[in-house]
C-alpha positions as CSV (number, residue, x, y, z in Angstrom):
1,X,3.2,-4.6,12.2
2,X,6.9,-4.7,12.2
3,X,9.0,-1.9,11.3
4,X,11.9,-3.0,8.5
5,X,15.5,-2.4,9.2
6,X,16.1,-0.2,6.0
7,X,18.3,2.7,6.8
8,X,17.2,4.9,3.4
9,X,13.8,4.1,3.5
10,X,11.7,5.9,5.7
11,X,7.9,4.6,6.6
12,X,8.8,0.8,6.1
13,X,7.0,-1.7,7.5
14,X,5.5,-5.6,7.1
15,X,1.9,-5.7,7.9
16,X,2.4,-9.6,8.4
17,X,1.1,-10.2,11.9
18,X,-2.5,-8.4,11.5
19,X,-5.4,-11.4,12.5
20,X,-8.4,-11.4,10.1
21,X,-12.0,-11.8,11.7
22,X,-11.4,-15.8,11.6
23,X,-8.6,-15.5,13.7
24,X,-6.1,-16.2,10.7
25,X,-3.0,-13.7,10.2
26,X,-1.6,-11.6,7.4
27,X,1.6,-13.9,6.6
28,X,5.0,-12.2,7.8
29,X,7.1,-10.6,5.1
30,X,4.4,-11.4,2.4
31,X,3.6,-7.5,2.5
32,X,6.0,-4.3,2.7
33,X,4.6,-0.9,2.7
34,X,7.1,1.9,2.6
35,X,7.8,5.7,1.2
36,X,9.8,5.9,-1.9
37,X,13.0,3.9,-2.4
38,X,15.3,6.6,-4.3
39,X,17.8,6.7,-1.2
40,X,18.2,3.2,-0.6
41,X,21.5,1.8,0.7
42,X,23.3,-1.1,-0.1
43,X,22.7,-2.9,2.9
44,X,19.0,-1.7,1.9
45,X,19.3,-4.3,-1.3
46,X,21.1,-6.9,0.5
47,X,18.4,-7.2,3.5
48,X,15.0,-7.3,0.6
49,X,17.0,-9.6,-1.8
50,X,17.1,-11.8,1.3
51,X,14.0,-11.9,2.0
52,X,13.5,-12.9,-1.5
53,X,11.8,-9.8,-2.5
54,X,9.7,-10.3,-5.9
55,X,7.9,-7.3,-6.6
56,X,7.7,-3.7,-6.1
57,X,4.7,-1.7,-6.8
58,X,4.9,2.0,-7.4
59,X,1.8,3.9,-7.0
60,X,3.5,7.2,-7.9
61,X,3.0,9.5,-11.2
62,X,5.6,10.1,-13.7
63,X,7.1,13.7,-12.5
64,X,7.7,11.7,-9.0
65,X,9.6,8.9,-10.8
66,X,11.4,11.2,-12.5
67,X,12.5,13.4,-9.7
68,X,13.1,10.5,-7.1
69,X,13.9,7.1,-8.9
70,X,14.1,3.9,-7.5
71,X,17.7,2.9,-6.3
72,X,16.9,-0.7,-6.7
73,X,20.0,-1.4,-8.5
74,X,20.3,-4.9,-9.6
75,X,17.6,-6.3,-7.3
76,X,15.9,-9.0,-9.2
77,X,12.2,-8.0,-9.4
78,X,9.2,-6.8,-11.4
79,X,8.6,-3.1,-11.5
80,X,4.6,-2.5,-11.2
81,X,3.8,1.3,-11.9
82,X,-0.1,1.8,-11.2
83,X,-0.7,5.3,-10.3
84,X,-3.9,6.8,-9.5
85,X,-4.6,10.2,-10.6
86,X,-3.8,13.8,-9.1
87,X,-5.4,15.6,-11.3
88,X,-8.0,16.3,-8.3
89,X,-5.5,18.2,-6.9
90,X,-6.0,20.8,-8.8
91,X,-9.2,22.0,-6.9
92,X,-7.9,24.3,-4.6
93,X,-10.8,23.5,-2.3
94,X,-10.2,20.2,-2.7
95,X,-9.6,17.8,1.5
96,X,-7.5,15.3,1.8
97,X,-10.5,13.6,2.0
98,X,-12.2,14.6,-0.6
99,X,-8.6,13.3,-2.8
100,X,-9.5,9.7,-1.3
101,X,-12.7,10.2,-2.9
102,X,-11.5,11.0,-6.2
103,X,-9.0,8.5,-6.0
104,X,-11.6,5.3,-4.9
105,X,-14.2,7.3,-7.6
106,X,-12.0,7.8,-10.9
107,X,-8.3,5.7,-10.2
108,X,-10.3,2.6,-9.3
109,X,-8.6,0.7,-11.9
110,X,-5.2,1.5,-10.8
111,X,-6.0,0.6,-7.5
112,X,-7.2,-3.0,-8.8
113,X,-3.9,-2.8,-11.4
114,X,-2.0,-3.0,-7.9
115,X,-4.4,-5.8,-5.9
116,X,-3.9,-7.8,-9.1
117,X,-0.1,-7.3,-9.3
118,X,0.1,-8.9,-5.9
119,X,-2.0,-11.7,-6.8
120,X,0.0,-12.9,-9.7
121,X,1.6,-15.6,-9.2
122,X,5.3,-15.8,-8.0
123,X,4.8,-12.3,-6.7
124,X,5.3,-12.3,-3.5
125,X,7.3,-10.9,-1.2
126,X,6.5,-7.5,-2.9
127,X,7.1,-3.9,-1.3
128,X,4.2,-1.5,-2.1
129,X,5.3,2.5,-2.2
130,X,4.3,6.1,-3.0
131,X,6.2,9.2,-1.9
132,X,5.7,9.4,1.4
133,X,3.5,5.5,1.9
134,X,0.6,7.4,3.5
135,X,-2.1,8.8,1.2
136,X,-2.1,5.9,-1.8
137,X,-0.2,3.6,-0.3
138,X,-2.7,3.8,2.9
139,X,-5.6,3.2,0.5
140,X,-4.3,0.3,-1.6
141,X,-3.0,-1.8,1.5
142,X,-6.2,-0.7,3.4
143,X,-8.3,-1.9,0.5
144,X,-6.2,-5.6,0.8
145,X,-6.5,-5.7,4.7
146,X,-10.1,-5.4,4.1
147,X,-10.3,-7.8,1.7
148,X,-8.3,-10.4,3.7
149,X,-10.9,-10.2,6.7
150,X,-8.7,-8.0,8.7
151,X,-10.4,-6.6,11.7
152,X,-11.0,-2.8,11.0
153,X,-9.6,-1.6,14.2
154,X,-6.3,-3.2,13.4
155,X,-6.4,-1.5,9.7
156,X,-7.2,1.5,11.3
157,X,-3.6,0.8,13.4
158,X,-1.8,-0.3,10.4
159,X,-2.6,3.5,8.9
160,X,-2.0,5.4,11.6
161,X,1.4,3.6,12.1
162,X,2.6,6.0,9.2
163,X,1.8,9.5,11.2
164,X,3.9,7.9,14.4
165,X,6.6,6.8,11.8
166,X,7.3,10.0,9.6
167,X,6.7,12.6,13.1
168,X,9.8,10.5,14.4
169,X,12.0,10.3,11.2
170,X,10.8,12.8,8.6
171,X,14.1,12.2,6.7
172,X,13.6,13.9,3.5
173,X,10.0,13.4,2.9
174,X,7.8,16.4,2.9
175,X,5.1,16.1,5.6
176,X,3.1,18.8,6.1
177,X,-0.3,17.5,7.6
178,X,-1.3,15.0,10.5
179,X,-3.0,11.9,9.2
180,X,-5.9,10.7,10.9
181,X,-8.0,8.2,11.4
182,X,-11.0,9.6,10.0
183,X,-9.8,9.8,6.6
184,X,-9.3,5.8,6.2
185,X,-12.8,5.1,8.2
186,X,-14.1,7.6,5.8
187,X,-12.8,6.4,2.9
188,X,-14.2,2.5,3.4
189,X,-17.1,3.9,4.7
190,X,-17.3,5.2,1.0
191,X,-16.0,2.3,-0.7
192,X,-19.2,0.0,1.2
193,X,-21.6,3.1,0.5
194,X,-21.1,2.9,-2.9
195,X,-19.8,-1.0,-4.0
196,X,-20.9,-2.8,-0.8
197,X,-17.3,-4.6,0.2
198,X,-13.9,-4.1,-0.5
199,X,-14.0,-6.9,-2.5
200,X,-16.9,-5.7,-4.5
201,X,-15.1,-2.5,-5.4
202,X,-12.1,-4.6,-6.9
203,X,-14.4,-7.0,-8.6
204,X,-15.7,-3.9,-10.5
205,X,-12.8,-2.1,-11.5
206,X,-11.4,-5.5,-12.9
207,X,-10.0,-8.1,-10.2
208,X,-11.7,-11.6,-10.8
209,X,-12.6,-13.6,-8.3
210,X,-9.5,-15.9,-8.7
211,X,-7.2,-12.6,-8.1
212,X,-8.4,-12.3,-4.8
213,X,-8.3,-16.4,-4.3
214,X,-4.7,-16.2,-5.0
215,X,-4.4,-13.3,-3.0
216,X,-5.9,-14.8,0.4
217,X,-3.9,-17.8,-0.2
218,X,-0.6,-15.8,-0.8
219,X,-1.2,-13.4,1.8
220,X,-2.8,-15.5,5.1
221,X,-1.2,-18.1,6.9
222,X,-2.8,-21.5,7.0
223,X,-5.9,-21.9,9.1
């Protein structure tokens, strides 16, 4: 994991360096994780166009595009918006757990939306983002780390990566709660309890097989 030098983004981070069970790596500056992008700088746009940025995948609902928007500018790359749904959050009883629940349960397909947005072809590098790149954002790149062969320990890391980075630079994101690592051991737990693998869970909410070919070949470095 390597934080990114953007000064208006906070949370940013390449997972590229993470070894799979075969001993292969997640290719560097392949996949960006980060908090929302609506204070981005200019020297923010200058450092992801060169690093040939391709694709930016949005995981947020309409209300938070609308009250933070992207400051992308003229960046030249494909806007994915896949959100999964909040209207869980409406039980007032409701865990953050339990919200990864409903999520991998009823947003399955908006997770998949994402895995196959990275898979397409010519997609990558691409920057994956929420609000704050810790509760969907965690789940989605979790899901792919899995799916890659990545050691769970080291996804485990990856996650927790987010408390350390938002405790020491809260910027303007709201964080209210400490992340921990029983939510994202919880939440694959579920995924195997109920689809068996990672993989198996995308298959079924509409991934093919070639999707996540393409994504293993995008995303690892050569054996």
């Amino acid at each position: 994991m390597t934080h990114l030098p953007l000064v208006g983004v906070r949370n940013a981070r390449d997972v590229g360096g993470l070894r799979t069970h075969s001993g292969r790596e997640v290719r560097s500056l392949r996949l960006l994780r980060s908090a929302r992008l609506n204070a981005m700088t200019d020297a923010d746009r200058e450092w992801l166009a060169s690093i040939g940025l391709r694709t930016v995948i949005d995981l947020r609902q309409g209300f938070e595009i609308r009250a933070w928007p992207d400051a992308l500018g003229t960046l030249d790359v494909a806007r994915i918006n896949t959100p999964p749904s909040l209207e869980a959050e409406n039980d007032p009883g409701l865990t953050f757990f339990g919200l990864y629940l409903s999520w991998l349960d009823d947003s399955g397909t908006a997770f998949a939306d994402a895995v196959r947005a990275l898979a397409a072809p010519d997609a990558l590098p691409a920057l994956v983002h929420c609000t704050a790149g810790k509760d969907r954002t965690g789940l989605v790149v979790a899901l792919v780390l899995d799916v890659l062969g990545v050691e769970e320990k080291a996804i485990i890391a990856d996650y927790m990566e987010t408390d350390a980075m938002l405790r020491a630079d809260k910027g303007d994101i709201v964080y209210e709660y400490t992340i921990t690592a029983d939510l994202i051991v919880g939440a694959l737990a579920h995924v195997r309890s109920r689809w068996g693998t990672a993989e198996a869970y995308l298959l079924a909410h509409g991934v093919t097989a070639e999707d996540l070919a393409a994504l293993r070949e995008g995303l690892l470095a050569p054996e």
